[in-house]
C-alpha positions as CSV (number, residue, x, y, z in Angstrom):
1,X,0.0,0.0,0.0
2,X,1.2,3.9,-1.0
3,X,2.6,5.9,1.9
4,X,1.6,9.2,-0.4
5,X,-1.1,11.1,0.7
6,X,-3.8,12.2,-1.5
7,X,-3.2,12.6,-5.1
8,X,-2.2,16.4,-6.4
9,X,-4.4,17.7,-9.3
10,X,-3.1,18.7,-12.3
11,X,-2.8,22.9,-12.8
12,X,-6.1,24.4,-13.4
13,X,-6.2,26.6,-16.1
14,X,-3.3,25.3,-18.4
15,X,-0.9,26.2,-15.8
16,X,3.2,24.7,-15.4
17,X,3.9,22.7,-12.5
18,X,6.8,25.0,-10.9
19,X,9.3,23.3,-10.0
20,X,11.5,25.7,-8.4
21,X,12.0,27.0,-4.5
22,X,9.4,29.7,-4.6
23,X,7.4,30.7,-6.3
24,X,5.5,27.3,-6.2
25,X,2.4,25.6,-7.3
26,X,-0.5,26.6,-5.2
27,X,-3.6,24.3,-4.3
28,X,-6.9,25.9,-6.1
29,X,-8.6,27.1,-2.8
30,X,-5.2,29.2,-2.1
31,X,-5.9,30.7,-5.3
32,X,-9.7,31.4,-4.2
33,X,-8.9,32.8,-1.3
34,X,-7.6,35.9,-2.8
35,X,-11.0,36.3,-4.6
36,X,-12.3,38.8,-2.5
37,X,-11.2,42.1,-1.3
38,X,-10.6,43.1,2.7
39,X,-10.0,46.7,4.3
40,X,-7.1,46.8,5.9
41,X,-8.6,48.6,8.9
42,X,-11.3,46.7,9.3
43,X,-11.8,44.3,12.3
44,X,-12.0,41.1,9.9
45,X,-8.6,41.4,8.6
46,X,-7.3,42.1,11.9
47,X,-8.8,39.2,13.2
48,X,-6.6,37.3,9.6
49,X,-3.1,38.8,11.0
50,X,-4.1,37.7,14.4
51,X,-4.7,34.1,13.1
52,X,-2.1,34.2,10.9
53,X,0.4,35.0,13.6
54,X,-0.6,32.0,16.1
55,X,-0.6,29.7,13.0
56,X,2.8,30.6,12.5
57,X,4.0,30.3,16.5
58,X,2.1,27.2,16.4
59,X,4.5,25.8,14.2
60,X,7.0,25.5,16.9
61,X,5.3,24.2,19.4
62,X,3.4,27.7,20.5
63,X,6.4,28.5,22.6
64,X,5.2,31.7,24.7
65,X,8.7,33.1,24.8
66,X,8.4,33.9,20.7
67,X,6.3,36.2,19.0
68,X,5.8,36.5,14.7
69,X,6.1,39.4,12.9
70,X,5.5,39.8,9.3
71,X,6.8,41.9,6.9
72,X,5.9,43.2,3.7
73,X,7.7,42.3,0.7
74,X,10.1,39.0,-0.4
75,X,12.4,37.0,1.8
76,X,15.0,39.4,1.1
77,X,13.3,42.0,2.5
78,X,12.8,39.8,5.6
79,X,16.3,38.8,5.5
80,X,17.4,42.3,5.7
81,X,14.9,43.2,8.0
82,X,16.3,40.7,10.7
83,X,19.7,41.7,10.3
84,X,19.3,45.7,10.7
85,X,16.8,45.1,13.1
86,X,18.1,41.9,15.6
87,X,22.1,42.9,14.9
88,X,23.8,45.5,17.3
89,X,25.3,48.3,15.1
90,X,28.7,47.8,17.0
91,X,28.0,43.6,16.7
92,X,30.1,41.4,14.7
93,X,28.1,38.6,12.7
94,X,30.0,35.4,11.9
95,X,28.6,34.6,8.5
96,X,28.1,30.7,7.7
97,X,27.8,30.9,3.7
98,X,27.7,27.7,1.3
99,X,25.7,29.1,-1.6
100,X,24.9,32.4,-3.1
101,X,21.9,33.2,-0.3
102,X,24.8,32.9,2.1
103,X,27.0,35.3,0.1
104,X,23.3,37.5,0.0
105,X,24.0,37.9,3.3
106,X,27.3,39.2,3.2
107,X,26.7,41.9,1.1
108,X,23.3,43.0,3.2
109,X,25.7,43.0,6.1
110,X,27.9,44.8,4.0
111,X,25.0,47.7,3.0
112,X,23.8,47.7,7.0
113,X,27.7,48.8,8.0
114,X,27.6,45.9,10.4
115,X,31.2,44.0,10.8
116,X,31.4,40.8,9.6
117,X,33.9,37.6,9.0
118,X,32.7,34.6,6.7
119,X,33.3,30.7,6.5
120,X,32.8,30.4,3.0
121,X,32.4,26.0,2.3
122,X,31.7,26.7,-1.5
123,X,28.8,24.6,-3.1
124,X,29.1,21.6,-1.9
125,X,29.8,20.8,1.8
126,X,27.8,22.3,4.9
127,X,29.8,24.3,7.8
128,X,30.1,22.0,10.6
129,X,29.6,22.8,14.5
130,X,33.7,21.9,15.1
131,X,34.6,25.1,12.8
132,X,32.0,27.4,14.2
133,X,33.1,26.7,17.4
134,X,36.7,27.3,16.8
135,X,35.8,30.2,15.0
136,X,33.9,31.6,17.8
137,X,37.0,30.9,20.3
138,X,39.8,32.7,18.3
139,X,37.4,36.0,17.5
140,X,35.5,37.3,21.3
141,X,33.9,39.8,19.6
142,X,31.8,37.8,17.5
143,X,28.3,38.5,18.6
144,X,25.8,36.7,16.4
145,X,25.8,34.2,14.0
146,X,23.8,33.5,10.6
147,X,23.0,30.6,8.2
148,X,20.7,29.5,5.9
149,X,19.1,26.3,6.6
150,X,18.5,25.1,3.7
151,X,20.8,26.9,1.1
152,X,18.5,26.6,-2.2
153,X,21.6,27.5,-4.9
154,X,22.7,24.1,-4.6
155,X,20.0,22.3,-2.9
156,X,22.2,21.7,0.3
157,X,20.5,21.1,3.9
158,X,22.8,22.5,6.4
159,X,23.3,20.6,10.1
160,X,21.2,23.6,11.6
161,X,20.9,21.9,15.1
162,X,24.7,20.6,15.0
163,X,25.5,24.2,14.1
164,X,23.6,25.8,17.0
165,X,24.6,23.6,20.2
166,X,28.4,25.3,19.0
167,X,27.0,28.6,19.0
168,X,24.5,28.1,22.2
169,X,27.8,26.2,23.7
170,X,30.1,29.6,22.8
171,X,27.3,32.2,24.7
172,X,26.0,33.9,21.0
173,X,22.9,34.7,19.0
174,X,22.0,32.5,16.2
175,X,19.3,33.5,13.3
176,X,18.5,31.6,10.8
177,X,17.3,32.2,7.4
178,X,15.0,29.0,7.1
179,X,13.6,30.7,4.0
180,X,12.3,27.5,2.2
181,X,12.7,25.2,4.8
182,X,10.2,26.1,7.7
183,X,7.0,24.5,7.0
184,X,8.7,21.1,6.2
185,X,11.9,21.1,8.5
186,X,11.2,21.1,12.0
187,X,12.6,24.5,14.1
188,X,11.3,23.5,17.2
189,X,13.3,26.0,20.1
190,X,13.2,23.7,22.6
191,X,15.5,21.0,20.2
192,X,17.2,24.0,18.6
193,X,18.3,27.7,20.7
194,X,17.9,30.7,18.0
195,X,17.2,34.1,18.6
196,X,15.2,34.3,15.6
197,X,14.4,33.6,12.2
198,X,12.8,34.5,8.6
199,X,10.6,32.4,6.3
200,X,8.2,33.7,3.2
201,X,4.7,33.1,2.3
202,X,5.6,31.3,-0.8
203,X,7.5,29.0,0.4
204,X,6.9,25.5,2.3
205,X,3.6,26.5,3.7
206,X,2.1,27.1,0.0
207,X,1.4,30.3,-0.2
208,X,1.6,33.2,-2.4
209,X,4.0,36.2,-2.8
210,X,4.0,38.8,-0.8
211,X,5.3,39.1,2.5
212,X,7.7,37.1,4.9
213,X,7.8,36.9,8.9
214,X,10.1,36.8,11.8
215,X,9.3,34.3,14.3
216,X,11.8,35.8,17.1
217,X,12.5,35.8,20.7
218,X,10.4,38.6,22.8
219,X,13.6,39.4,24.3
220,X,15.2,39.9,21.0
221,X,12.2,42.3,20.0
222,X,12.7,44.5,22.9
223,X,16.2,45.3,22.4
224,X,15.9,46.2,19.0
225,X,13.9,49.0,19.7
226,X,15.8,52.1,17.7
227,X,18.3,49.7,16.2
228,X,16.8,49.4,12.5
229,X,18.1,51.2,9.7
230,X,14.8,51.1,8.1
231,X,11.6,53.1,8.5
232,X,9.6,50.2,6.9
233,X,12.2,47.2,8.1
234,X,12.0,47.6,11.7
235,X,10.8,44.6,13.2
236,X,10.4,46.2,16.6
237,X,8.3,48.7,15.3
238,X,6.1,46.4,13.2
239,X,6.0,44.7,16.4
240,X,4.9,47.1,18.7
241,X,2.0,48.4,16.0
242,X,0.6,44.7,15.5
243,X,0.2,44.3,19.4
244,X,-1.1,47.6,20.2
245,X,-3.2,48.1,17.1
246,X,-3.7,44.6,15.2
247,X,-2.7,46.2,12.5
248,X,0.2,46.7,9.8
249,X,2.3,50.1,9.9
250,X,1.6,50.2,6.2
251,X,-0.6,49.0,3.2
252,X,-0.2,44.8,4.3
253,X,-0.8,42.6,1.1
254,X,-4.5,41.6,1.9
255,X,-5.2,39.1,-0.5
256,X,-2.0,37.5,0.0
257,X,-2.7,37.1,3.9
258,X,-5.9,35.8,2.6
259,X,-4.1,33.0,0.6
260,X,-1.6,32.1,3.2
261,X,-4.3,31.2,5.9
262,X,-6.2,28.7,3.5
263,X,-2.6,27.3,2.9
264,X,-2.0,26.9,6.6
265,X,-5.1,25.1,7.1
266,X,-4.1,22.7,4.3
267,X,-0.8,22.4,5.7
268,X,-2.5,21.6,9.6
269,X,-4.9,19.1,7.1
270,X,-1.6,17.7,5.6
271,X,-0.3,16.4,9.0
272,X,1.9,19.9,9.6
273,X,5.5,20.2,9.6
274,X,6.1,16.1,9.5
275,X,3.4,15.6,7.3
276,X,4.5,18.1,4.6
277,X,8.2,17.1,5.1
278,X,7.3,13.4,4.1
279,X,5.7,14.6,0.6
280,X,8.4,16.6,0.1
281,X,11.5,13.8,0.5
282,X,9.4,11.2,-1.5
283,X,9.1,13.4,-4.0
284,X,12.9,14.3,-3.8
285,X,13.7,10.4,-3.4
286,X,11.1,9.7,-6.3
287,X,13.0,12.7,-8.5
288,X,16.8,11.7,-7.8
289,X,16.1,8.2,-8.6
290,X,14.5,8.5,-11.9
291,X,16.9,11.5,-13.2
292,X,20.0,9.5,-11.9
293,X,18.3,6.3,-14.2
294,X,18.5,8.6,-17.2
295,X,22.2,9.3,-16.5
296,X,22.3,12.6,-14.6
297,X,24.2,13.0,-11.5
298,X,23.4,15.5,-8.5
299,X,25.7,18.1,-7.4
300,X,25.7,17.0,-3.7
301,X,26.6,13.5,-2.3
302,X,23.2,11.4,-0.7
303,X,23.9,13.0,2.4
304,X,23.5,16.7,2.0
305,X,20.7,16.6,-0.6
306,X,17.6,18.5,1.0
307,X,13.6,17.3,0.2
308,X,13.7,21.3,-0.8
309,X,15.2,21.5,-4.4
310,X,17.8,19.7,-6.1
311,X,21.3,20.2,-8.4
312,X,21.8,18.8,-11.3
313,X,24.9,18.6,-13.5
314,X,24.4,19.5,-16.7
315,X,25.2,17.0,-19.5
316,X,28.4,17.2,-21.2
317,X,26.9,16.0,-24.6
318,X,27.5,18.9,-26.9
319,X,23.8,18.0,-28.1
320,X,22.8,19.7,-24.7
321,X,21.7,23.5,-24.5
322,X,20.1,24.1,-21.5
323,X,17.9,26.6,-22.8
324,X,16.8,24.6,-25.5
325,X,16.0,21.9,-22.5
326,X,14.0,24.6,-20.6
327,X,11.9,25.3,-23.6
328,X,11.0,21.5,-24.0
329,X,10.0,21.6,-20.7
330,X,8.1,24.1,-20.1
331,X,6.3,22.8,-23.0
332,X,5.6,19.7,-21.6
333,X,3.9,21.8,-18.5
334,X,7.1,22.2,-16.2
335,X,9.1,25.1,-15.6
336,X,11.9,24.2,-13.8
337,X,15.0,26.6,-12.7
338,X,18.9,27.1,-13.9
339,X,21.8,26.5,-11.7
340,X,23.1,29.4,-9.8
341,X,26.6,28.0,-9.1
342,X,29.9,30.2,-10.2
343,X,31.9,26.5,-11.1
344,X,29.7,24.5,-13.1
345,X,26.7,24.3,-15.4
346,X,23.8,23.0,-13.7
347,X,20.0,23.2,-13.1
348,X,17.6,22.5,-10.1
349,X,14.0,20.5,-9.8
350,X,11.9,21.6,-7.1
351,X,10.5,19.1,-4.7
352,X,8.2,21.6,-2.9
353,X,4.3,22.8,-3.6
354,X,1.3,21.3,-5.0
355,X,3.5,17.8,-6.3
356,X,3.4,14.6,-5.8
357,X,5.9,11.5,-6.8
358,X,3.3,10.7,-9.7
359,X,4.2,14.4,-10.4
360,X,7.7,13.4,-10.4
361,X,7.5,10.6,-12.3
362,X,6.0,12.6,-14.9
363,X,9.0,15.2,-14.8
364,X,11.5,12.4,-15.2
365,X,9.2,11.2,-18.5
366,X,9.2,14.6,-20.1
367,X,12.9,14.9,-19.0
368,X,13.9,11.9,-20.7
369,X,11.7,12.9,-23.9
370,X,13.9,16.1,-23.8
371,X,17.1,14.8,-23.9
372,X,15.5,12.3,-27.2
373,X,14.0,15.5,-28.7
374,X,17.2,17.5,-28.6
375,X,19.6,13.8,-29.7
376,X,21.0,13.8,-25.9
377,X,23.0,10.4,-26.2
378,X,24.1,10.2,-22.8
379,X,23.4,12.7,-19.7
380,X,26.5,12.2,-17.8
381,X,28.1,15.6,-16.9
382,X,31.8,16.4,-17.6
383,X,34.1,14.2,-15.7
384,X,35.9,17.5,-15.0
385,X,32.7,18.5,-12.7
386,X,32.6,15.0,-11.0
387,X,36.2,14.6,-10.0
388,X,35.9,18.6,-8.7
389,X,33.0,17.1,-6.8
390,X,35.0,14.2,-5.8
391,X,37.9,16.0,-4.2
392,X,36.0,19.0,-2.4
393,X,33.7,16.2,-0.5
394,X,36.5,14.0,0.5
């Protein structure tokens, strides 16, 4: 007997399967949901942020010693609003970066005037807790420390708990940029000690674009009263608004917030956090097996792939142009996403959204058509790529 849960529908409407890290396929009632209009003022969408924000806390566990804020905008803008916002203007951050949302970071850091030093482990390999923690010994005036969670450039889940007992151990702040991992990856603060972190609508819980949220520490909040560098990307201040007034500071993105609450009652339906991380490794496990049977190879070793997205190689074949291949695909109803590595050609398959492994299966079909449409004789990448691979993962 199937372990799957229900079936996923096919797109309504002619629409592509997306099979990228955000924006994602959306059930039809999360498409509904944004059908009707709502006053920001008004007591009824008050009552949406208010229920919005409990969904989110109950995510981890309802832990009374966090509070959500969300902010207008894209992860970015959430990203940036927990840095300028959680971040002492005389702090120094240690910056854990394997993958270009890591070296994001940098350079926001780098805008905000906030000091920073970097482990920088490439695309391939995770920082480890040993490192951090020698890195947090030889520099004292380290303060806080940040890393993606699941780093979505190369599809690489990093050893978030591992990485905070070092930073817990060493007496600093962690946050986390758990982006496209909260919703299927557990963050629960009594397995894992964070200050805070930042996730997006449009991401594991399957929603739309349009705003992202801080779920933080209320002790964190207070003290970053004044220390923003940004009117609209103060945390504290959207903070202090939303539990004196129940409202936003500005114009919130009403349908949006309409959207996201059918999506987190489909992801409550869905079996919450464990149940939507299941579907999402099958349908990683269901992907890798059938692309690897058609010759491809993943960037990462078994270990280190995430149930988020995953890197391929591209094929070495001459007969291979990858924006031919996106054209074919798309045409065949999926559009999937192009590598965003600085060593290698490669693209990534989603695993997250409205899919299923029978929606996998049909990916790896189309793929394999693909490759016959465009006279792909073999998908294996350039041995250069793999033997790169090789020695930077032994």
């Amino acid at each position: 007997m199937s372990t799957d849960s229900p079936p996923i529908p096919a797109p309504r409407l002619g629409e592509p399967y997306l099979l990228t890290p955000g924006p994602l396929s959306t059930a039809w009632s999360v498409k509904q949901a944004m059908l009707r209009d709502w006053g920001s003022w008004d007591d009824d969408f008050r009552a949406m942020t208010a229920d919005l924000r409990r969904g989110l806390l109950a995510l981890i566990g309802g832990n009374a010693d966090f509070d959500c804020v969300p902010i207008q905008g894209s992860g970015t803008f959430a990203v940036e609003a927990m840095l300028g916002s959680f971040i002492p203007r005389d702090g120094k951050v240690l910056v854990l970066a394997n993958g270009a949302y890591g070296q994001r970071m940098v350079q926001t850091l780098a805008y905000l005037g906030r000091d920073h030093l970097v482990i920088d482990k490439g695309d391939y390999l995770p920082p480890r807790g040993p490192e951090v923690a020698a890195a947090l010994a030889a520099d004292p005036a380290i303060t806080d420390v940040v890393v993606v969670h699941c780093e979505t450039s190369s599809g690489i889940l990093n050893p978030i708990a591992e990485i905070a007992r070092a930073v817990e151990a060493a007496g600093r702040r962690l946050l986390i940029d758990s982006m496209s991992a909260f919703g299927a990856l557990p963050l629960d603060p009594g397995e894992i000690t964070y200050e805070a972190f930042v996730s997006s609508a449009n991401k594991c819980i399957e929603g739309v674009p349009g705003f992202g949220f801080v779920i933080a520490r209320k002790t964190a909040l207070v003290r970053a009263e004044g220390n923003s560098h940004s009117l609209s990307l103060d945390i504290h201040a959207q903070w202090a608004t939303m539990n004196k007034t129940g409202q936003w500071r500005f114009t919130p993105p009403t349908h949006v917030v309409a959207a996201f609450l059918e999506a987190l009652r489909l992801h409550a339906a869905e079996g919450g956090v464990v149940g939507r991380g299941a579907r999402y490794a099958r349908n990683r496990d269901q992907l890798v097996a059938g692309m690897r049977a058609l010759g491809f190879e993943t960037l990462l070793g078994q270990r280190w792939l995430s149930p988020i997205i995953v890197t391929f190689f591209c094929p070495e074949d001459p007969a291979f142009s990858f924006s031919e291949f996106y054209r074919r695909m798309k045409d065949k109803g999926f559009i999937i996403y192009p590598g965003k590595l600085t060593v290698v050609d490669s693209f990534r398959l989603g695993c997250i959204g409205q899919l299923d492994t029978e929606v996998m299966r049909a990916v790896v079909s189309a793929a394999k058509d693909c490759l016959s449409e465009m006279g792909v004789q073999s998908a294996r990448p350039p041995a250069a790529a793999l033997a790169e691979r090789e020695k930077l993962t032994q």
